[in-house]
C-alpha angles and dihedrals in degrees: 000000000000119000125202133229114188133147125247110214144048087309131267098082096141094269094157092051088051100045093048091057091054098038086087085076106056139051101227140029122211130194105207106176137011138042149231092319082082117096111183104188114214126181108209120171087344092302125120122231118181102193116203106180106350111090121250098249092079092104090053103078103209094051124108118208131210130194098203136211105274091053115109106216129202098206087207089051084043095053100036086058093052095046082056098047101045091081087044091044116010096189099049087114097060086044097050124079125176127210117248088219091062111121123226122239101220130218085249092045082065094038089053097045078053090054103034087049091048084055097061106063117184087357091071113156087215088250113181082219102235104131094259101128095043088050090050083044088056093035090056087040088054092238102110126117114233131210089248080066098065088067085051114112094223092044097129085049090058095042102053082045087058086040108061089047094067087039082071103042087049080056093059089050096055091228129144109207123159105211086134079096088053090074108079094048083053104048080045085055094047091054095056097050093054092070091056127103100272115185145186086246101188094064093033086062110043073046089066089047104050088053090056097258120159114236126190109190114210121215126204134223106359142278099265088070097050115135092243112019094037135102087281126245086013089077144104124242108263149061107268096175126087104271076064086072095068101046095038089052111030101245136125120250086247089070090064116113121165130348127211118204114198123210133174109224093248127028132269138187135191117205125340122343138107116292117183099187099037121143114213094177129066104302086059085059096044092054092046091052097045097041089047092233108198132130104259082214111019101038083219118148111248123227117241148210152129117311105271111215105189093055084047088044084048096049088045100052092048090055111032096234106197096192125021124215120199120206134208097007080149084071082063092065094079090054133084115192109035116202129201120197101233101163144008137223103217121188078336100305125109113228123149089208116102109249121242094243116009081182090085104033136072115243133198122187121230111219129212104191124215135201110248112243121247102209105067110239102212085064086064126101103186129020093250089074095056115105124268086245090057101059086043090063086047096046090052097044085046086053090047102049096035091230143104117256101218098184156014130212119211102165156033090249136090093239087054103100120101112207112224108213 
């Protein structure tokens, strides 16, 4: 069976810290969707790791990890996260394959989200600019390169083909960018994943299964910027809820176990986009300082509010999660009252279903308001020695959301997670 492990929110949720936790359960580790914009944070030894492309179940050593198919790789970003890694895990390399159906971000494809974000003036869509969305538009339009290309004998000829083409549309756009230098570093990068271990990963991985293998597929970004089910047009190019699992890895809806849905315990966004619950006041800044609330990439500031239960009852419906994780209830120790979004009035109307376009509507959170708890919880090693008024917060988001929270996270470590019986 393969299990899935996606966030549930704008990004950002603690998946990494997550995935590596339960990695210690599976035998392999799959990425099915994304690309380098995603920054999983680990702490391991102290130390910590931000992952891009590689999956989160590179610490545990008898893990394999798959980039699938509906992954989008930078071979420089690629490379460059190996090359870290290696001291930290000298065998990543033996432990990583590569499907053969992923397609390549191109030096062009970078230079064209620049310039189409540039376009766009007040309207940004809050892009990190990577190339990410150009390489899913050629990959739809049936243009893109793949990584099974790079062992193609005319693989430069496809590429300066692809390439012209996006020579002409940067021209449209009136934009001088030089990604021409951007060239060398890329064909170096090529070079180096050739020598990967590229596989046919659809069958490699119903392979696994057959043989009884566990698998945990790990999602990037979170559910509110899916494609189809986001806050449209503020949303990345891929499917990050679970439906997303069987077409990025190859695999049939039957194969689908449990799903675990991560939440903070309050809500975050990186760039432009609709946000119901933000806080734009002091307690948005507190929030942002004590949650440290920083892009692990991107070093961008992350916008804050409240937890906002309609959007969570919405992400966890569209992908059947089976056990919830909330991260970074140890942020919530600083905050009295907490306070939980469990309605909107939209155009002035209440409704607790999460409008089509939020774009074009005004929205007004409705709080539920909660006592601050006296006994920190990120001093707490088992869920036990959390306060009454604690559990009292969990057993009403659990009612709410008609799901089991499974566990808490109350700290940066691994050994931070508190299970809830």
């Amino acid at each position: 069976m393969i299990d899935v492990l996606l966030g549930l929110q704008w990004g950002d949720e603690g998946k990494g810290k997550i995935v590596d936790y339960l990695a210690e359960k599976y035998d392999i580790i799959a990425r099915f969707q994304g690309g380098p914009n995603a920054g999983h944070t680990l702490y391991v030894n102290g130390k910590k790791v931000v992952l891009r492309t590689i999956p989160s179940g590179v610490f545990q050593p008898h893990c394999l990890n798959l980039i699938g198919n509906g992954v989008v790789i930078d071979p420089v970003s690629l490379q460059q996260e190996i090359t870290q890694l290696i001291p930290l895990q000298p065998d990543v390399v033996k432990r990583l394959f590569i499907s053969h159906r992923a397609h390549l971000i191109l030096p062009t494809h970078r230079a064209l989200d620049a310039a189409s974000e540039a376009a766009k003036g007040e309207d940004k869509i809050g892009s990190t600019l990577k190339g990410i969305g150009p390489a899913y538009m050629d990959k739809t339009g049936r243009n893109g390169l793949r990584i099974g290309d790079i062992l193609s004998k005319n693989f430069k000829e496809k590429y300066n083909k692809l390439t012209q083409k996006h020579v002409q549309m940067l021209r449209q756009y009136g934009q001088e960018i030089d990604w021409a230098a951007w060239e060398q570093p890329f064909f170096e990068a090529c070079e180096y994943i050739r020598e990967l271990q590229i596989v046919n990963s659809e069958y490699w991985i119903n392979n696994h299964l057959k043989a009884g293998k566990r698998v945990l597929a790990e999602g990037a970004q979170g559910s509110m910027l899916d494609i189809d089910y986001g806050t449209y047009p503020f949303v990345t190019s891929s499917n990050t809820t679970a439906a997303g699992v069987c077409n990025g890895l190859g695999v049939a809806p039957s194969t689908i176990g449990e799903v675990y849905g991560i939440t903070k315990a309050y809500c975050t966004r990186v760039g432009s986009g609709p946000f119901p619950t933000e806080l734009n006041d002091a307690t948005g800044e507190e929030l942002r300082k004590v949650g440290n609330e920083f892009g692990a990439v991107t070093g961008r500031s992350r916008r804050c509010g409240w937890i906002d239960l309609v959007a969570l009852k919405y992400t966890v419906m569209l992908s059947g999660v089976t056990k919830l994780i909330v991260t970074k209830a140890d942020v919530m120790d600083n905050f009295n009252p907490v306070k939980a979004a469990v309605a909107y009035i939209a155009d002035g109307k209440e409704t607790k279903e999460f409008p089509y376009d939020l774009c074009d509507m005004t929205i007004e959170p409705v709080y539920e308001s909660f006592a601050g708890w006296d006994v920190p919880i990120g001093t707490c090693t088992q869920y036990s020695d959390v306060p009454q008024v604690f559990k009292d917060y969990v057993r009403f988001v659990e009612q709410y959301l008609e799901t089991k929270i499974a566990y808490i996270s109350n700290g940066t470590g691994r050994d931070h997670l508190l299970s809830i019986p």
